[in-house]
C-alpha positions in Angstrom: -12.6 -4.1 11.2 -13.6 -7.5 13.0 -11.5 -8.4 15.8 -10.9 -12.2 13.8 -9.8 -10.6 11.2 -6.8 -8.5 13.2 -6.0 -11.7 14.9 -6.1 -14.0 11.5 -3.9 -11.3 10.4 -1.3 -11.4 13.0 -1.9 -15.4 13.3 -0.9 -16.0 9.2 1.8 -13.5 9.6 5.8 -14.2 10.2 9.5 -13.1 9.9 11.8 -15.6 8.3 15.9 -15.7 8.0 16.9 -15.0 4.0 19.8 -16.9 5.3 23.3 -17.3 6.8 25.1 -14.3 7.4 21.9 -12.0 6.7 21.4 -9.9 10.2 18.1 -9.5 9.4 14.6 -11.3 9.2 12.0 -10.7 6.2 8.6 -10.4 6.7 6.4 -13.4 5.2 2.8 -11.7 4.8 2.3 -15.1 2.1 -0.2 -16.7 4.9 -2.1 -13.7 4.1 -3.1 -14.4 0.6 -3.4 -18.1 1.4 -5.9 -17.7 3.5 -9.4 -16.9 1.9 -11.5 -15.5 5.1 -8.1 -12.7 5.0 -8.5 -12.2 1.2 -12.5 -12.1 1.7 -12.2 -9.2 4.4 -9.0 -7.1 3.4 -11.1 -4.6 1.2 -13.7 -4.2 3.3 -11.6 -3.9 6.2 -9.3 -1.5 4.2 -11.9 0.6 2.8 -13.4 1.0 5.7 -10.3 2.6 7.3 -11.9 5.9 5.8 -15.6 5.9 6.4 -17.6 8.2 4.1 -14.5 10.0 2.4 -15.7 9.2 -1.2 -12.9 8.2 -3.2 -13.5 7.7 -7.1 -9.8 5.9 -7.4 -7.9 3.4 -5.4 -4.4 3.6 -6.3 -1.6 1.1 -5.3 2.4 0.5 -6.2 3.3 -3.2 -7.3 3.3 -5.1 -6.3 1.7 -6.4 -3.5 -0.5 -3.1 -4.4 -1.8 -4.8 -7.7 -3.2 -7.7 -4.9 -5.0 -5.5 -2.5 -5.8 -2.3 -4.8 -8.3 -4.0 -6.7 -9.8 -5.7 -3.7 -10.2 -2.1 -1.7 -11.7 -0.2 -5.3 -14.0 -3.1 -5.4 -15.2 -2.6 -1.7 -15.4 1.2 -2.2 -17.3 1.0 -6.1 -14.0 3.0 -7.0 -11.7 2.4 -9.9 -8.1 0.9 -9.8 -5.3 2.6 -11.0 -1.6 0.8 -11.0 1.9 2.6 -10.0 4.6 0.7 -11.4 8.4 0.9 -10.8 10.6 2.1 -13.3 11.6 -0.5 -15.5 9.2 -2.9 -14.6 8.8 -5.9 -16.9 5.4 -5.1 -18.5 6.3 -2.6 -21.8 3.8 0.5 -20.9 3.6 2.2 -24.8 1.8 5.3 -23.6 2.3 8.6 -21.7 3.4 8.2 -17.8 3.7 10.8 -14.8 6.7 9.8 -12.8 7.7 10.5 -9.6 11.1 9.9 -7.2 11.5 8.1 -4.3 15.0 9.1 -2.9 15.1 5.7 -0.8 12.8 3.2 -0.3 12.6 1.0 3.5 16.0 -1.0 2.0 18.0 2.1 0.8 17.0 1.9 -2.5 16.2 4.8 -5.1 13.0 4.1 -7.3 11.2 5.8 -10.1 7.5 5.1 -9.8 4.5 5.8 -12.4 1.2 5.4 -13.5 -0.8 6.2 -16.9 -1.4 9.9 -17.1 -4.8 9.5 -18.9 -6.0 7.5 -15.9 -6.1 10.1 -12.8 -7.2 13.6 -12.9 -8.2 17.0 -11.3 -11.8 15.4 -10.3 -10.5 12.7 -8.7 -10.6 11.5 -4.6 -7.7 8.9 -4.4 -7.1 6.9 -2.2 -3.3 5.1 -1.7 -3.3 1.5 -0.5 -0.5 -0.9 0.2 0.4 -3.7 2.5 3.1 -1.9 4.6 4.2 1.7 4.9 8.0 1.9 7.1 9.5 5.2 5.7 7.0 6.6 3.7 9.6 7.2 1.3 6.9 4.9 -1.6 3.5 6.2 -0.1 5.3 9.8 -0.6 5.8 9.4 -3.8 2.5 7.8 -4.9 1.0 11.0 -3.1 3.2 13.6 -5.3 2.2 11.1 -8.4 -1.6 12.2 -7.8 -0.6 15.8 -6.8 0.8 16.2 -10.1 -2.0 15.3 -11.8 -4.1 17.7 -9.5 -5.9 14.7 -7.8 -7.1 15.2 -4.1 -5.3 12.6 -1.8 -7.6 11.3 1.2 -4.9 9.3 2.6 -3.2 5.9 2.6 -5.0 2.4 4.0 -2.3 -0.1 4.7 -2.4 -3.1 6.4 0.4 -2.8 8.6 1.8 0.7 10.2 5.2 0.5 10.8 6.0 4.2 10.7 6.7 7.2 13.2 4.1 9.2 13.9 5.0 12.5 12.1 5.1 9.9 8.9 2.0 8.7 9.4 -0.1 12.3 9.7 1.5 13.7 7.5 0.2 10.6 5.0 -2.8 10.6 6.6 -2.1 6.4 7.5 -4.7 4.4 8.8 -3.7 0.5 9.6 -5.6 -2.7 10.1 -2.4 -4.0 12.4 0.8 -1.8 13.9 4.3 -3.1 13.4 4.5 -3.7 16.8 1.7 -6.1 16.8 4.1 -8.4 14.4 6.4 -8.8 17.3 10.1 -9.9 15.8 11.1 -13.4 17.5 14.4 -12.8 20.1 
C-alpha cells in the first residue's frame, strides 16, 4: 500500500460524540468515501493485503461491506458475494445459509446470510470489511463459507482493531491499526 494512501486514510478519518450523556465516541470513516484518491486505492490496497493467494470470491457483510467488497473483487478479477443481516430491508425470495454471531463490537446478537447458490466447495474467498474489533462478524462470515465447504484465505480490513490471537486466528491483514486512529483526550 502507498504510504499517501495510509496517511489520507488516517487524515479523513475521526471520532465524533453521538451526544450528551453518551460515554463514548463513534468512529466517522465518512471522509473516507468522500474522498476519491481513498475510493480510487482501497481495492487495490485491500487486495493487495494477500499477494498471489487467488481468490475467486470477495465476500463482505453490509454494510459498509457492500461499499468496499465490490471495489476489492474488482481489483482481484473475483466475484462479489453479499452477507446480509437478518431482517435486513431488501426481501431475499431464495434459499440462504445462515450463521450466528453471539455479539457483535456493541453487544449485540445477529443472524447473518448470503445466497446459498452463490459460494461453493471450489471457491477461494476472501472476507473484507472496513473494521474488525471482536471478530465476533468476520467469525461468522468465516463459518458462512465453511458451511458451504469454501476455502477461507483470510480477512482484508481496513482498520485492525483486534487482539492478536483474533487476528491469526482470522488470518487479518489491515491497511491502518486502531491505534493509528488515536481517540482525542
Amino acid at each position: 500500500m502507498p504510504s499517501d494512501l495510509h496517511d489520507l486514510l488516517r487524515a479523513a478519518f475521526r471520532w465524533t460524540d453521538p451526544g450528551p450523556g453518551s460515554g463514548y465516541l463513534v468512529s466517522d470513516r465518512s471522509g473516507w468515501w468522500r474522498d476519491p484518491t481513498i475510493l480510487d486505492g482501497l481495492g487495490p490496497a485491500l487486495a493487495g493485503l494477500f499477494p498471489g493467494a487467488g481468490p475467486t470470491v470477495v465476500i463482505a457483510p453490509e454494510i459498509t461491506g457492500f461499499l468496499i467488497g465490490p471495489l476489492v473483487a474488482r481489483a482481484l478479477g473475483a466475484g462479489f458475494v453479499e452477507v446480509y443481516r437478518e431482517g435486513s430491508r431488501l426481501p431475499i425470495a431464495e434459499p440462504m445459509t445462515w450463521a450466528d454471531v453471539p455479539a457483535d463490537h456493541r453487544g449485540a446478537r445477529q443472524r447473518l446470510g448470503l445466497r446459498t447458490r452463490l459460494l461453493g466447495p471450489a471457491d477461494r474467498v476472501l472476507v473484507v470489511d472496513d473494521w474488525i474489533a471482536t471478530g465476533a462478524q468476520a467469525r461468522a462470515v468465516h463459518a458462512l463459507a465453511a458451511a458451504r465447504g469454501a476455502a477461507v484465505i483470510g480477512t482484508a480490513v481496513i482498520v485492525a482493531d483486534c487482539d492478536p490471537a483474533t487476528a491469526a486466528e482470522l488470518n487479518v491483514r489491515s491497511l491502518v491499526t486502531g491505534t493509528e486512529l488515536s481517540q482525542p483526550t
